[in-house]
C-alpha positions as CSV (number, residue, x, y, z in Angstrom):
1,X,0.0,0.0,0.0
2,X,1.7,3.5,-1.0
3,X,-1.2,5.8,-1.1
4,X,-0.3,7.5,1.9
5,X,-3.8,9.2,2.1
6,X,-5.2,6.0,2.4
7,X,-3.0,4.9,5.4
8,X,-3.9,7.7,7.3
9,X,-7.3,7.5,7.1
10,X,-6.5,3.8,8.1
11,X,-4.6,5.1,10.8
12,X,-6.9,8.2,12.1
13,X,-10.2,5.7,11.9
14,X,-8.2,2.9,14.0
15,X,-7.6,6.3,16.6
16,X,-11.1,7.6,16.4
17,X,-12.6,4.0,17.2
18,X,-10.3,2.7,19.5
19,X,-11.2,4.2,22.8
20,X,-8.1,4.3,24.5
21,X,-4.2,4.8,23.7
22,X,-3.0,2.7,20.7
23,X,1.2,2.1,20.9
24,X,2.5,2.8,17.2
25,X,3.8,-1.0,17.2
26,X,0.3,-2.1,17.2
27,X,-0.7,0.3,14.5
28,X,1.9,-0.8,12.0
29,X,0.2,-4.0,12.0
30,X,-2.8,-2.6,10.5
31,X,-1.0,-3.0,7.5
32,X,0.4,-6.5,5.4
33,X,3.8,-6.2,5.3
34,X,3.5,-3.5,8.4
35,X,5.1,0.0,8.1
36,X,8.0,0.9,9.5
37,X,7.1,2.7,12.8
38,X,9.4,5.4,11.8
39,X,6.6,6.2,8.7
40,X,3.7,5.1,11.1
41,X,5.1,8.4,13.4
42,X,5.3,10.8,10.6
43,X,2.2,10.0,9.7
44,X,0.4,10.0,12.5
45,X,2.3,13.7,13.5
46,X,0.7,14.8,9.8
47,X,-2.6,13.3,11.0
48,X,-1.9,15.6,14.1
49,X,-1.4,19.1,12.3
50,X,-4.5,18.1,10.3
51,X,-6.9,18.0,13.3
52,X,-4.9,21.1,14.7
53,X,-7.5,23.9,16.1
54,X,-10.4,21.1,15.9
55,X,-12.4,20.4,18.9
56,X,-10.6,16.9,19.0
57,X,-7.1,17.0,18.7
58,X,-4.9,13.9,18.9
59,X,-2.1,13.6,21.0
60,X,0.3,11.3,21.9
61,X,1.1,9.5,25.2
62,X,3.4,7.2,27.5
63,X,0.4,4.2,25.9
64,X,0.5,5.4,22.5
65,X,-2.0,7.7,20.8
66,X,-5.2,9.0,20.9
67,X,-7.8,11.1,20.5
68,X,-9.2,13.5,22.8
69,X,-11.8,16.1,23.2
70,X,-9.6,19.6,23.8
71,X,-9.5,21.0,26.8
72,X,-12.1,23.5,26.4
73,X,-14.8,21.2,25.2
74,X,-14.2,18.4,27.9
75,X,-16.6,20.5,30.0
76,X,-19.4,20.1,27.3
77,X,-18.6,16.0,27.0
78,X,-18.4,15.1,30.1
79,X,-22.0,15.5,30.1
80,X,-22.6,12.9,28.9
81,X,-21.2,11.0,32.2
82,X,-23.4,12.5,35.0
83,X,-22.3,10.5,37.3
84,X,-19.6,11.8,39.4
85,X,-16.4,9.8,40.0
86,X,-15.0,9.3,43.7
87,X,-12.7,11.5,44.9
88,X,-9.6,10.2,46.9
89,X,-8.2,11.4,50.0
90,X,-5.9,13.8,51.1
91,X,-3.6,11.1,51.9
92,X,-4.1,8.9,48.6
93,X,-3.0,12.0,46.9
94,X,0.0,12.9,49.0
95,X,0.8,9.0,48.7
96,X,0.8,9.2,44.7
97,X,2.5,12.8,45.1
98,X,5.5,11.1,46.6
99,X,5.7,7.8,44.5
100,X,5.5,10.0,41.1
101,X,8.6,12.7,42.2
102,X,10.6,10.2,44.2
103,X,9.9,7.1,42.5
104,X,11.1,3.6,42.8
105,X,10.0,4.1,46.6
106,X,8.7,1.7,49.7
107,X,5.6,2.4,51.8
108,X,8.3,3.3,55.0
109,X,9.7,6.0,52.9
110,X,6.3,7.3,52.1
111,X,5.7,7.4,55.8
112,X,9.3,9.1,56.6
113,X,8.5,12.1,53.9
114,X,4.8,12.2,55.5
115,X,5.3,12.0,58.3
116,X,2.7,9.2,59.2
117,X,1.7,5.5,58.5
118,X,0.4,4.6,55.2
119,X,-2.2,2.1,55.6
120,X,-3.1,-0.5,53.0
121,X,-6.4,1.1,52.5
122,X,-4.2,3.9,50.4
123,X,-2.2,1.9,48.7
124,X,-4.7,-0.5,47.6
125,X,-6.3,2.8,45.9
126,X,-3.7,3.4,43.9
127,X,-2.9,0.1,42.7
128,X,-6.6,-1.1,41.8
129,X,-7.3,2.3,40.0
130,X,-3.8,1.3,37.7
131,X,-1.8,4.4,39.0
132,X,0.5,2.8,40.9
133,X,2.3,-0.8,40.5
134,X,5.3,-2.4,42.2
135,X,8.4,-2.9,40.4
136,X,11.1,-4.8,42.6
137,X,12.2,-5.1,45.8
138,X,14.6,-3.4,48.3
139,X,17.7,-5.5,48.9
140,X,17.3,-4.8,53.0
141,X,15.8,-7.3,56.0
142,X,12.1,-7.8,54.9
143,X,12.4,-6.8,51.0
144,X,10.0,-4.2,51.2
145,X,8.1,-3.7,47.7
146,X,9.3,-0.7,45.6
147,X,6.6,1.2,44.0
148,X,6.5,3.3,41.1
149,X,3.7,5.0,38.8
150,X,2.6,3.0,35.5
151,X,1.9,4.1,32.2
152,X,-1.7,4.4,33.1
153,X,-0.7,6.8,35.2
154,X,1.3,9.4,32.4
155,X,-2.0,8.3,30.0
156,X,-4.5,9.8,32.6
157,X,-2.2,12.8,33.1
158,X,-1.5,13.5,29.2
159,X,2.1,12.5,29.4
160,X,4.7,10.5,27.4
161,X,6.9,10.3,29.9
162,X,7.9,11.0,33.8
163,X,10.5,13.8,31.9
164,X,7.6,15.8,31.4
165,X,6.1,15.7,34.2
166,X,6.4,19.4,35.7
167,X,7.6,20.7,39.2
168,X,5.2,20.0,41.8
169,X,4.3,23.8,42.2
170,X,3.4,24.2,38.4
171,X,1.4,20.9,38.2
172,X,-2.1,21.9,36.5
173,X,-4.6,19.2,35.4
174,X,-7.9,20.7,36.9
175,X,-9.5,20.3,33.1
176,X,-9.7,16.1,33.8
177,X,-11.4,16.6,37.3
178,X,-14.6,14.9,35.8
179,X,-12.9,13.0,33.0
180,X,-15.4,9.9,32.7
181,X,-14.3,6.4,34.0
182,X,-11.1,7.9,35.8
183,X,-12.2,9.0,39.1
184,X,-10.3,12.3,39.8
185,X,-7.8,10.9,37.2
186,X,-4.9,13.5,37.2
187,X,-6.5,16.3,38.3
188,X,-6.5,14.8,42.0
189,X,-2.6,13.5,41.0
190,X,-2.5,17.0,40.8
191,X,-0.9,15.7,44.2
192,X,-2.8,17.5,47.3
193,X,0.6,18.4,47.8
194,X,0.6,20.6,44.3
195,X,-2.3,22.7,44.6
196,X,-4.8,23.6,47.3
197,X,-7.8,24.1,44.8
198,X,-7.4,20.3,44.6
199,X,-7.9,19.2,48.3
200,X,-9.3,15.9,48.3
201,X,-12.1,14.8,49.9
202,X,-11.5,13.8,53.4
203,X,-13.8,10.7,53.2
204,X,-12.7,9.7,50.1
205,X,-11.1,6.2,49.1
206,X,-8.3,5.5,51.0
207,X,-9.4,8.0,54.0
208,X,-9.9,5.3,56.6
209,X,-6.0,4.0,57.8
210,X,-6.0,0.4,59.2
211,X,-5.1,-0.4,62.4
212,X,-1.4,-1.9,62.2
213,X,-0.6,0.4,59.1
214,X,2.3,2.1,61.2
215,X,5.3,0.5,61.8
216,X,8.9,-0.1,59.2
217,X,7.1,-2.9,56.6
218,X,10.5,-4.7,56.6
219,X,12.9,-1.7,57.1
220,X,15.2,-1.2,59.4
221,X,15.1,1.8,61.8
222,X,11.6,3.0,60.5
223,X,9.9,4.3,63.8
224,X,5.7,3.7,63.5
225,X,4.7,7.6,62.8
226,X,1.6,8.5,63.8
227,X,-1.4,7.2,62.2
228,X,-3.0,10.0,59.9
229,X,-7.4,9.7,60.0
């Protein structure tokens, strides 16, 4: 196939349809032999310019690409989702906060930047919404789990990559607070510790701490911090 019209209306109707992020490796095998992903790019930053000052735009991100309603007509789309997501806690979001700047880290040195236990209850939030994952294992007494964010995690924020992630005081995602199906998605990992006009709900998923949650998890000289309510 040469009629490089053709493949990127191949290529922009497998974006439009798909739903969520498609990698460019997937994309090239739209096509028998596949393109090289080097021509699958170039097309798809063509396909980019072409949609430029739309009310969709497509953009690319740490899954792949995608299209996406524009920042100032995600207010008008997103009702067509009435119902409103949850809303995490104050110390899910200081949790993710720390994880996404300081990342590979274990739960005790979450607690020893905040200060207080981090109960399982907050951690499980992160991990079942996809945000969070563990990748390894400290080489200390107890191999504590190292966490670090996912891909899910740059997707939801509209990033390729943790490089682009900005300093924590300049962090701005307030246009995906109601984003359907992603319940506060970046906009609350707009990190309570970022921004104030994101405070979390203090009920929220993840609010409750467990009894036990304090204490080193398999590190040495982690004191139990106070538990935070």
């Amino acid at each position: 196939m040469d009629d490089l019209k053709q493949i990127k209306g191949i290529l922009e109707a497998a974006l439009l349809v798909a739903g969520e992020p498609v990698a460019v490796a997937q994309l090239a095998k739209l096509f028998d032999p596949a393109l090289d992903a080097d021509v699958i790019r170039k097309l798809l930053d063509e396909v980019r310019d072409e949609w430029s000052g739309k009310t969709v735009e497509l953009v690319q991100v740490a899954s792949g690409w995608r299209f996406q309603g524009t920042p100032g007509i995600q207010p008008y789309l997103d009702r067509l989702s009435p119902e409103k997501p949850p809303r995490y806690s104050r110390a899910v979001m200081e949790t993710l906060a720390i994880i996404a700047y300081q990342q590979p880290v274990t739960r005790g040195d979450v607690e020893a930047i905040r200060g207080v236990a981090v109960s399982t209850s907050v951690v499980a939030a992160l991990t079942d919404r996809q945000w969070v994952e563990v990748v390894g294992h400290r080489e200390t007494p107890g191999r504590p789990a190292l966490y670090a964010t996912t891909k899910t995690f740059l997707d939801d924020l509209g990033l390729r990559s943790l490089s682009e992630l900005p300093p924590l005081a300049e962090l701005d995602t307030s246009h995906l607070l109601e984003m359907p199906d992603a319940p506060t998605k970046a906009a609350e990992a707009q990190l309570a510790l970022a921004s104030p006009i994101l405070a979390p709900t203090p009920d929220g998923p993840g609010a409750a701490a467990e009894p036990g949650a304090a204490g080193d998890h398999g590190e040495p000289g982690a004191a139990a911090p106070q538990v935070l309510h």
